[in-house]
N, C-alpha and C positions, 0 to 999 in steps of 0.2 A: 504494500500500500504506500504509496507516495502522499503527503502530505506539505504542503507548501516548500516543494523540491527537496524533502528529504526521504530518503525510502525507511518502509519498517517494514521487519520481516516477523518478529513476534509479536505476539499476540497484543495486544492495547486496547486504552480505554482514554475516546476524545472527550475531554472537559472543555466548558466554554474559557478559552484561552489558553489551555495547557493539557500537555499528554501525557499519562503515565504510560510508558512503555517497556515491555516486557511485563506482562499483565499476566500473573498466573492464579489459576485457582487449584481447589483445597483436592479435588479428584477432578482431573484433568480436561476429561468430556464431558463433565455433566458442571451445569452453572448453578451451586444452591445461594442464598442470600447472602450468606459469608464473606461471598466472593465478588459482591457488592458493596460492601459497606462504605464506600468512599462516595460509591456513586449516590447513594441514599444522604449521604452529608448534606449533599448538592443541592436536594429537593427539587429534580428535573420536573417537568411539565411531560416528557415524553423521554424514553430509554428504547434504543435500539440497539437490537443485540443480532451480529452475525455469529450465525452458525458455525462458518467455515466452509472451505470452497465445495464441500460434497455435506455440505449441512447435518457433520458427526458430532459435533456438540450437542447438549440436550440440554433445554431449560427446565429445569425442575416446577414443580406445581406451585411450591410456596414461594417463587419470584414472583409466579403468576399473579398470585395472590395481594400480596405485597401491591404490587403494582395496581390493581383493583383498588382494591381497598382506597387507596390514597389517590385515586381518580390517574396514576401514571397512563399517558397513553405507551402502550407496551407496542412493538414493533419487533417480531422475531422470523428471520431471514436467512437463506443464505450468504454467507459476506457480502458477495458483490453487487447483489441486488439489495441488500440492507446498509450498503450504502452509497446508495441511488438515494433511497427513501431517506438517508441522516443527512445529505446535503440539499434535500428539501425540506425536509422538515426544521434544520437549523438555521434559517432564513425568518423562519416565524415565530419558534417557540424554543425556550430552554430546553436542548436535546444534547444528553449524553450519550452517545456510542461506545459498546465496546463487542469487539471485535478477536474472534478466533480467526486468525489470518492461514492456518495450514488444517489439513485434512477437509 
């Protein structure tokens, strides 16, 4: 993923104005809320989360949740098509992305 001319090849998570880079979570392919807690600091409007390029990540139910509850528009995709949708959506609304860049 290239980012305002710099490439990243693991895994991240875009904040409005700054990247954490090299983004891992707690079990590897599966996304539980743990492995958000930065993003939850933020109190986005809208969280989009890539899959990876063959969509092997898995979001667990209680992100699902999570996200419900506190009106998150939740967004869950493959990378590349999820973020299509994070550079439209971050035009409008407080959108964090984060992103499994391999498998």
């Amino acid at each position: 993923m290239v980012i305002n001319g710099q490439e990243y090849t693991s895994d991240l998570i875009i904040f409005p104005g700054r990247i954490k880079s090299s983004w891992w979570r707690i079990t590897g392919h599966k996304l539980c809320l743990q492995d958000l807690e930065s993003v939850i600091k933020e109190e986005p409007e809208v969280l989009v989360i890539g899959t990876g390029f063959t969509g092997l990540m898995k979001v667990e139910e209680e992100v699902k949740k999570y996200a419900q509850d506190r009106s998150i528009i939740l967004v869950i995709e493959k990378t590349k098509k999820a973020t299509l949708r994070f550079n439209e959506l971050v035009l409008t609304k407080k959108t964090i992305g984060a992103f499994h860049l391999t498998c």
